[in-house]
C-alpha positions as CSV (number, residue, x, y, z in Angstrom):
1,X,92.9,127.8,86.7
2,X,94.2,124.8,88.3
3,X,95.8,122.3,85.8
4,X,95.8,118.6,85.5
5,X,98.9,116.8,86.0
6,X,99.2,113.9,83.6
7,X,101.7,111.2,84.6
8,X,103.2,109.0,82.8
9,X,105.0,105.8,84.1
10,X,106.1,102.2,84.1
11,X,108.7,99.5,85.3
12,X,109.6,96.7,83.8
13,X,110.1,94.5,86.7
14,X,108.6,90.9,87.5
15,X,104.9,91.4,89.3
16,X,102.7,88.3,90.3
17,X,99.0,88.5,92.1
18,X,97.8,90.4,89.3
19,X,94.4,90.4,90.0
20,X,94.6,91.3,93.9
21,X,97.1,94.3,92.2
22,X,95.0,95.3,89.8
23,X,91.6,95.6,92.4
24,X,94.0,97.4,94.5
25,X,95.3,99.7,92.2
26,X,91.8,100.6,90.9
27,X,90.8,101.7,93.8
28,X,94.0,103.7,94.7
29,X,93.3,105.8,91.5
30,X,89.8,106.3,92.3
31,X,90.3,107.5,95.9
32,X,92.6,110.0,94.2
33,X,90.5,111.0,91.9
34,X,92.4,109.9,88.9
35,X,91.6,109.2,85.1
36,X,93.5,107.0,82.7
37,X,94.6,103.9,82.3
38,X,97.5,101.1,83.8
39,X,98.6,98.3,82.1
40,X,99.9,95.2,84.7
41,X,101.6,92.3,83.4
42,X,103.9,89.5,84.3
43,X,106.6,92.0,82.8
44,X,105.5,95.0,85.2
45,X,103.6,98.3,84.6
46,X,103.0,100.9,82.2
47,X,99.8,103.9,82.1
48,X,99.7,107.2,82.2
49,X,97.1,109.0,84.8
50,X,95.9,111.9,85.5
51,X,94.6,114.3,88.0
52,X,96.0,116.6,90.8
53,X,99.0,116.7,92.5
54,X,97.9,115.4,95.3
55,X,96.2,112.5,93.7
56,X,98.8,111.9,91.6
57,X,101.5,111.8,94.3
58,X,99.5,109.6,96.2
59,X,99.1,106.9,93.4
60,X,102.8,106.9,92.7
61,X,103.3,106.0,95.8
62,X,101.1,102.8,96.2
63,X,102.8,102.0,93.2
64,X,106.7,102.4,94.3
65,X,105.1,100.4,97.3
66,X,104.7,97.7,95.5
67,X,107.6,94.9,95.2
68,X,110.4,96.0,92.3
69,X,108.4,99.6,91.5
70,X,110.6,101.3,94.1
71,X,112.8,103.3,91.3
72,X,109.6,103.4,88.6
73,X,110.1,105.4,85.8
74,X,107.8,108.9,85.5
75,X,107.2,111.7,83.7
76,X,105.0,114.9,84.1
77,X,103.6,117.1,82.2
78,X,100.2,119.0,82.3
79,X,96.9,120.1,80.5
80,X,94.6,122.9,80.9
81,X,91.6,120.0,81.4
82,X,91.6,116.4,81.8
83,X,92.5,114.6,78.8
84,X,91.2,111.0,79.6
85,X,87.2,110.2,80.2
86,X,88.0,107.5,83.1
87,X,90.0,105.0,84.8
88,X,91.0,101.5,83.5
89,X,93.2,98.9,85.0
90,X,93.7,96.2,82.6
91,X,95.8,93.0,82.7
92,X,97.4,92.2,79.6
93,X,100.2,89.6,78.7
94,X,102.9,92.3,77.7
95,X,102.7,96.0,79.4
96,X,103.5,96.7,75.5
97,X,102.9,94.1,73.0
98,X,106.2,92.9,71.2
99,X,105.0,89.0,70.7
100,X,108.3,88.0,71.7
101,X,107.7,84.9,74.5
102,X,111.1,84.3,75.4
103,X,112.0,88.1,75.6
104,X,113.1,88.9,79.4
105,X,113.2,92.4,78.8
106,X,113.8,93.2,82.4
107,X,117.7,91.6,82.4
108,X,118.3,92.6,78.8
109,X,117.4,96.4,78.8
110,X,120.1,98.3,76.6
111,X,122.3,101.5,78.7
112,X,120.0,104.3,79.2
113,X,121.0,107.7,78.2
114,X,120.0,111.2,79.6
115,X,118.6,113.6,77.4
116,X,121.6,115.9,78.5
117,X,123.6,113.8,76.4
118,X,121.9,112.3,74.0
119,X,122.6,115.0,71.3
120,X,126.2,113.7,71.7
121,X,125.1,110.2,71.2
122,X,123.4,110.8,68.3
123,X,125.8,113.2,66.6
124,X,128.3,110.1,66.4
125,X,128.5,108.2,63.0
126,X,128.8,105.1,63.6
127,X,125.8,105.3,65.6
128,X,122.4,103.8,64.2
129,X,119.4,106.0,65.2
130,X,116.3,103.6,65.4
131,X,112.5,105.9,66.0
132,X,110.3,102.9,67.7
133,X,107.3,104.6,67.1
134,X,104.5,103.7,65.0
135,X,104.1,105.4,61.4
136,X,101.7,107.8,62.2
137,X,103.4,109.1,65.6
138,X,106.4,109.7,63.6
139,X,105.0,111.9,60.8
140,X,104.4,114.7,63.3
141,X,107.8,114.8,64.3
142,X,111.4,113.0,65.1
143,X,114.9,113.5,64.9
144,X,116.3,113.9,61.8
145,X,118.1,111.1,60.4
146,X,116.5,108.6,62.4
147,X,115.5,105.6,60.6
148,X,111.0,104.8,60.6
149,X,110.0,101.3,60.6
150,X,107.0,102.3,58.7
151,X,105.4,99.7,61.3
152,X,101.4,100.0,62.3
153,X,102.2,98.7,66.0
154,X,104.9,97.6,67.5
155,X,104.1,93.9,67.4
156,X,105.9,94.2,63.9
157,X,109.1,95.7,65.4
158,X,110.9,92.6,65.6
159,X,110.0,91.0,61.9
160,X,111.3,94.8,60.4
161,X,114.5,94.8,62.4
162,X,115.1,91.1,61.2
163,X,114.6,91.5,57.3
164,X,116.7,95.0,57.7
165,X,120.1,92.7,57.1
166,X,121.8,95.8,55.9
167,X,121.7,96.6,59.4
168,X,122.9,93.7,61.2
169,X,126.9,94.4,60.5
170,X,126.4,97.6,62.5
171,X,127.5,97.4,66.5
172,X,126.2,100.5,67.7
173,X,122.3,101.5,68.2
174,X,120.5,104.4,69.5
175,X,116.5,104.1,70.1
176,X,113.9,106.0,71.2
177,X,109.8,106.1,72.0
178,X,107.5,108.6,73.8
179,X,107.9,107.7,77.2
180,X,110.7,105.2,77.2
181,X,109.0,102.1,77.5
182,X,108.8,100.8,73.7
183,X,112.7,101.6,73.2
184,X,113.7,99.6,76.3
185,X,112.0,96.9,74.6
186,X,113.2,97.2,71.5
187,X,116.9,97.5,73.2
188,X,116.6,94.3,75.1
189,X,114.8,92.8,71.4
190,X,118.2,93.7,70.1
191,X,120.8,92.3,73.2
192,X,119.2,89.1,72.5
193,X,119.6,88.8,68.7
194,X,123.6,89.6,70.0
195,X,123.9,93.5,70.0
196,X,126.0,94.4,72.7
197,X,126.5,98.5,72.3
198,X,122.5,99.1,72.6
199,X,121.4,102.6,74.1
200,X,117.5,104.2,74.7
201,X,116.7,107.6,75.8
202,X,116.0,107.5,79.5
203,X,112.4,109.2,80.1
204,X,111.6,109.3,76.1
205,X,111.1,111.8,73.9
206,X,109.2,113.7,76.3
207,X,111.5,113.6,79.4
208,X,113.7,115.3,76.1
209,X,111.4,117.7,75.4
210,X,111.0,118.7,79.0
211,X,115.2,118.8,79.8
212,X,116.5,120.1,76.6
213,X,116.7,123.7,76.3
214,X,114.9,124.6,72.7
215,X,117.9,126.2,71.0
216,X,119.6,123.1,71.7
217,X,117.2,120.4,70.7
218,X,117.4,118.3,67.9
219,X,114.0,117.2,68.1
220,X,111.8,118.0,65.0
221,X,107.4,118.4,65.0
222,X,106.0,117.5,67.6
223,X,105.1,114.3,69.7
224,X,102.3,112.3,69.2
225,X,100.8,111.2,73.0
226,X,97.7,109.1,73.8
227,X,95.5,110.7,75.1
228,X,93.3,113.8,74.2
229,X,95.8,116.9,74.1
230,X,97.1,114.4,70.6
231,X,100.8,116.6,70.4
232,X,103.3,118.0,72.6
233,X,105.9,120.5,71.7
234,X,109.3,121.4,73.5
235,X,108.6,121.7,77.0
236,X,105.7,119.3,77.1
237,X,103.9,122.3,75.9
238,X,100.5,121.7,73.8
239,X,101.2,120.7,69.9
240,X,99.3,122.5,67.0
241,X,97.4,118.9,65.9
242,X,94.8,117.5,66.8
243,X,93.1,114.0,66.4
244,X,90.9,112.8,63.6
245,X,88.0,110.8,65.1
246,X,87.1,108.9,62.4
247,X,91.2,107.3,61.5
248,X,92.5,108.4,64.8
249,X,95.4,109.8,63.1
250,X,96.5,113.2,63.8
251,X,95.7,116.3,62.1
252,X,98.0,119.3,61.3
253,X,96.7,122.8,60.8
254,X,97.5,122.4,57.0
255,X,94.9,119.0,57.0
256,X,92.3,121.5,58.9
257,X,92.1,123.7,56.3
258,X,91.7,121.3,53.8
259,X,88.6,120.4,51.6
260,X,88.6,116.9,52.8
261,X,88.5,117.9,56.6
262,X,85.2,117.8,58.4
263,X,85.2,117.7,62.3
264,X,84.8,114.5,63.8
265,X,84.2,113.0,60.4
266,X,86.8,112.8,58.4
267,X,90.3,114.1,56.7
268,X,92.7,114.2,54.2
269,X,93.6,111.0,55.2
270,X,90.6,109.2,55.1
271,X,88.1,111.2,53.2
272,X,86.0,108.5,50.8
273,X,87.5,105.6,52.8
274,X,84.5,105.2,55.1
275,X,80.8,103.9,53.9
276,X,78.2,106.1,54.3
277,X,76.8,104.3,56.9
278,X,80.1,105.4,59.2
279,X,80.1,108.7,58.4
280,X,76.5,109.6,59.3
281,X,76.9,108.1,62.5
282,X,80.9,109.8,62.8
283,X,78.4,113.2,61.5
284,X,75.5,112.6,64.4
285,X,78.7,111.8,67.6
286,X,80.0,115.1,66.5
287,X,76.7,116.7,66.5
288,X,76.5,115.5,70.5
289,X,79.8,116.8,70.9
290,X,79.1,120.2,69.6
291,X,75.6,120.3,71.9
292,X,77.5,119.4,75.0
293,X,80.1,122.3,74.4
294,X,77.6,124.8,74.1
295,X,76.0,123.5,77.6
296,X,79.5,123.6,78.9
297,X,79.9,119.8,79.4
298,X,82.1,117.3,77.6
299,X,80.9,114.8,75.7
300,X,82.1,110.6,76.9
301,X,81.5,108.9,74.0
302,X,84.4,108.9,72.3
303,X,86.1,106.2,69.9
304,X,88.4,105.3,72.0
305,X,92.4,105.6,71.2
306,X,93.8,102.2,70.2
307,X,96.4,100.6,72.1
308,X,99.3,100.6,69.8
């Protein structure tokens, strides 16, 4: 069986024409074939597609084509089917919503580091690990003794780091997302409240995943992604959760077997937090998922993942 390639990239790099880019690259990916979704902004580029190797080459291309894209961060990993329903392009005012206006994260980027030695990094005392990720991507799994913002998006990144005043006599930070665009961010958030020593894992946690040998990792659960496959384990292989499609939070083996779990309409998460109304109609999309599996189709109605 031939598997999908699912690539995930961005740049942060100053783009203009937006609209004429964003027709252009919409139908790039659907000459190619390709499902997903980009992001374009003033700030540059972020998605994740998928499809073949061939399409997925060829999209990569039209994007290092375009001005400032020519070293564009990517990542690749696979599935056994594809794991998005269709193609967006959107334009948005952030490629990753901070809410920081006069943030030029582009010039202010922190040093990245390779996963080959980012154990070494991180082993260092004096070094503050920071997870960028949202609450519920960390749960699944991180590296121990990194500090969780306990933040719902990361549009509240910035208001947490500034209340954490304990923090702010420290000079050296370590920081980290899934892909590596969130921790750039965050690193350039930081140069410009006056951290100099500022470092983010070049490729994320799953260019990590994918480099690190196992024994060696230091990585801990699993990693939460965005799309349908819900977790990845060391070497971008496919987790053991799966996604609740009533909170859209994951769900471990251990939630699966509980009482409170019922496919498609609830978990131990949000069992009794939904009205009855909700959970008939979470009951009858389920039942249309079931019917299409059992003619061998899959089913695109799906509540769609958030952008977080």
């Amino acid at each position: 069986m031939t598997q999908t390639v699912v690539a995930a990239l961005y740049k942060l790099t100053p783009l203009s024409n937006l609209p004429a880019l964003k027709m252009q690259l919409q139908q790039a990916c659907s000459d190619a074939g390709l499902c997903g979704t980009l992001i374009l902004a003033p700030e540059g580029i972020n998605g994740t597609v998928a499809g073949t190797r061939a399409g997925i080459d060829t999209v990569i291309d039209s994007v290092r084509a375009i001005p400032g894209c020519g070293d564009l961060n990517t990542k690749d990993s696979f599935a056994a089917e594809p794991p998005f329903y269709r193609m967006k392009v959107r334009l948005k005012r952030e490629v990753i919503t901070m809410g920081v206006p006069s943030l030029d994260a582009n010039a202010l980027a922190g040093t990245y580091v390779e996963p080959e030695t980012w154990n070494a990094l991180i082993a260092d005392s004096d070094v503050v690990l920071i997870d960028t990720r949202n609450r519920y991507e960390v749960e699944i799994g991180s590296f121990p003794g990194a500090i969780n913002p306990q933040t719902t998006s990361f549009r509240e990144f910035p208001d947490w780091f500034d209340r954490q005043t304990e923090l702010h006599d420290k000079r050296k930070f370590a920081m980290f997302c899934t892909g590596g665009i969130r921790c750039e961010k965050a690193t350039a958030f930081l140069r410009m409240r006056g951290f100099d020593a500022v470092y983010h894992l070049k490729g994320g946690i799953l260019n990590y995943l994918e480099s690190v040998p196992a024994a060696e990792s230091r990585w801990r659960g699993e990693c939460f992604v965005f799309d349908q496959r819900t977790a990845l384990a060391h070497g971008n292989a496919p987790g053991s959760h799966e996604i609740c499609h009533a909170c859209r939070h994951p769900v471990s083996p251990s939630d699966k077997a509980s009482k409170d779990y019922a496919a498609g309409v609830s978990c131990p998460r949000c069992k009794g937090t939904h009205s009855l109304e909700r959970e008939r109609r979470f009951a009858e999309r389920q039942k249309q998922v079931e019917i299409a599996e059992l003619r061998g189709k899959r089913h695109f109605g799906p509540i769609p993942l958030k952008d977080r």
